[in-house]
C-alpha positions as a printed Julia matrix, in Angstrom:
161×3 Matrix{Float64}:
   0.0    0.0     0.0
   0.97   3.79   -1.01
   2.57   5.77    1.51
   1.73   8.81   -1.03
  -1.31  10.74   -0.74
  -4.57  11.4    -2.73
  -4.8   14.52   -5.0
  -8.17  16.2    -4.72
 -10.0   16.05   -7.76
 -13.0   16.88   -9.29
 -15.03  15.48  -11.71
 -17.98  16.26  -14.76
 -20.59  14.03  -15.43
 -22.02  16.55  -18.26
 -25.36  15.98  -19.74
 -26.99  17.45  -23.0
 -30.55  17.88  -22.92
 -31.39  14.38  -24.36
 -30.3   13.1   -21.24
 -27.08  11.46  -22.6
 -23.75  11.81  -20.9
 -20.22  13.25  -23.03
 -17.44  10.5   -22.68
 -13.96  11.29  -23.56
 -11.12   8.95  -24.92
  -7.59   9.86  -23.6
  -5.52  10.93  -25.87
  -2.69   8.9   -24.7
  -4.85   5.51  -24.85
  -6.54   5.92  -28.58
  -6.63   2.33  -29.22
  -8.42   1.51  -26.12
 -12.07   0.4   -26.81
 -15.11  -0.77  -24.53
 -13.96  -3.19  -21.57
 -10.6   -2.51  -22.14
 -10.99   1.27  -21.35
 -10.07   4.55  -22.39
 -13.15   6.62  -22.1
 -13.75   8.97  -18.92
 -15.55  11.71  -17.86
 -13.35  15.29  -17.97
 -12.25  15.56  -14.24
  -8.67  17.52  -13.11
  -7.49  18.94   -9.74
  -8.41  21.6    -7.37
  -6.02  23.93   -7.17
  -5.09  24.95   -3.3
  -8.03  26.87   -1.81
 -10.13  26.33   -4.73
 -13.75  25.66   -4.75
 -15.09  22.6    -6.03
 -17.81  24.34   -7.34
 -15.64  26.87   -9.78
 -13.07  23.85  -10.16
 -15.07  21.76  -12.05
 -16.55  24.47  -14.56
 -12.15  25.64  -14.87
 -11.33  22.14  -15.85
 -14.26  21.83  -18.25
 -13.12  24.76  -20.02
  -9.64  23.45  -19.85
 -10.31  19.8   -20.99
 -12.87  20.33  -23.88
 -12.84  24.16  -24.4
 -15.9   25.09  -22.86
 -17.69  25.77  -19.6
 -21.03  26.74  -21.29
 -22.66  24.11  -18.18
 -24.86  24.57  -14.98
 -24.25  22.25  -12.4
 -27.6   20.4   -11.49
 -26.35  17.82   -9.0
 -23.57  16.59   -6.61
 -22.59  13.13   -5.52
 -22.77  13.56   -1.56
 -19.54  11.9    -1.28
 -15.82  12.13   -1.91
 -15.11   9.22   -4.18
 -11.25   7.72   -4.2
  -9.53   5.68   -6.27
  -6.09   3.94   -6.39
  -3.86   3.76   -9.25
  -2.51  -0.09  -10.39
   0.74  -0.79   -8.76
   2.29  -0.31  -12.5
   1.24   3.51  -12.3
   2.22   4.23   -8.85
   5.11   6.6    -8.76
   4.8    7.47  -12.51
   1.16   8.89  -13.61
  -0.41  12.24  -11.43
   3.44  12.96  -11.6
   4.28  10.41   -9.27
   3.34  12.4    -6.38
  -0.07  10.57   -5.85
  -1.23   7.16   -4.89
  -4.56   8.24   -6.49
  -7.43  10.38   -6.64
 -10.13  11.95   -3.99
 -13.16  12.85   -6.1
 -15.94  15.32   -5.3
 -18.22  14.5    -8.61
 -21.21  16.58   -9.87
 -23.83  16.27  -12.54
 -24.34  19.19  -15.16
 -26.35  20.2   -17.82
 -24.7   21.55  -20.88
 -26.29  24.66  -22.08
 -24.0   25.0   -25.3
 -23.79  23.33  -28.9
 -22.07  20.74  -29.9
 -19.74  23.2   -31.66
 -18.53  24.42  -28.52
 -17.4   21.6   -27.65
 -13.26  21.79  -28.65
 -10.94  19.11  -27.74
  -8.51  21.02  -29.92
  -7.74  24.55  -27.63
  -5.28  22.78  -25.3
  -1.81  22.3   -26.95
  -1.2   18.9   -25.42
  -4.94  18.07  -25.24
  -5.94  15.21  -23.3
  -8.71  14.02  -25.16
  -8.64  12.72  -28.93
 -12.49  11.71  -29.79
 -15.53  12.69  -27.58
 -19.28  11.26  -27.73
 -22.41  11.22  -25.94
 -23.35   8.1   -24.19
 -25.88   6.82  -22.1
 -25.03   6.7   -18.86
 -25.67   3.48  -18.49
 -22.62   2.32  -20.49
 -20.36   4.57  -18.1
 -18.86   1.98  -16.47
 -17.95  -0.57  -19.34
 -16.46   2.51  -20.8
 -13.78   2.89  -18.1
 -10.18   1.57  -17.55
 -10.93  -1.11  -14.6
  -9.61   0.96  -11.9
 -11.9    3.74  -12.28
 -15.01   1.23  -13.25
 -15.86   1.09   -9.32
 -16.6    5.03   -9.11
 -18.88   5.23  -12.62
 -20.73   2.24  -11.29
 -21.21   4.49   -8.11
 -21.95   7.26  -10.8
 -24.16   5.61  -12.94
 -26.55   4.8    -9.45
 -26.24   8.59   -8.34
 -26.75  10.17  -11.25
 -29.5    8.35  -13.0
 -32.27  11.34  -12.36
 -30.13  13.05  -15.04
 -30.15  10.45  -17.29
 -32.36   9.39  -20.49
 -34.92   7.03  -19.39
């Protein structure tokens, strides 16, 4: 077990007004598909006496070039997660064992044209989609499958029926 800490995070689960959820494949796993993994939800650190609130709309803008989004819900919880022993000492810049999650639900108020995976110079993203939320979790690389599942339960009022 990791000595290191957890880096607070936060995370977007954003929805359009179908009801369907935007999923993200990372850049730096493009040939990752279904069970294997790949997609995610945008999510990035708080920055030291940031809000959670103003984090989450920051790293939306940051991670697919808009913020145009009203958050509509919150997971009561912090949700953690460990990185594989493989990643441990190398990914969140080694500094991390894993990640401390405050999650909320948003409605996207924007087009898909907004939407701009392209802004960032080292963008993490390569393809985006909307999904139901439903597929979340079979979506996910398998460490992160345990907090969409959680997702997928807390966030279902948001959903498409």
């Amino acid at each position: 077990m990791s000595t290191l800490p957890y880096r607070p995070n936060v995370g977007a689960a954003l929805f359009n007004r179908a009801g369907l959820v935007f999923v993200a494949r990372r850049a730096d796993l493009p040939n990752a598909e279904g069970p294997a993994g790949g997609w995610q939800l945008p999510q990035g650190g708080i920055d030291e006496g940031e809000d959670p609130r103003g984090a989450v709309l920051r790293e939306l803008a940051e991670e697919i070039g808009t913020d145009r989004a009203e958050i509509i819900g919150e997971h009561p919880d912090w949700l953690t997660y460990d990185l594989p022993p493989h990643l441990i000492g190398l990914a969140l810049k080694g500094r991390y064992r894993g990640q401390r999650q405050r999650w909320f639900a948003l409605r996207f108020i924007g087009t898909d044209g907004d939407i701009r995976l392209d802004l960032d110079p080292h963008p993490e993203f390569d393809a985006w989609r909307w999904a139901d939320l439903a597929e979340l979790p079979a979506l996910a690389v398998d460490f992160k499958r345990p907090i969409y599942q959680v997702l997928a339960a807390s966030f279902a009022r948001f959903a498409a029926p």
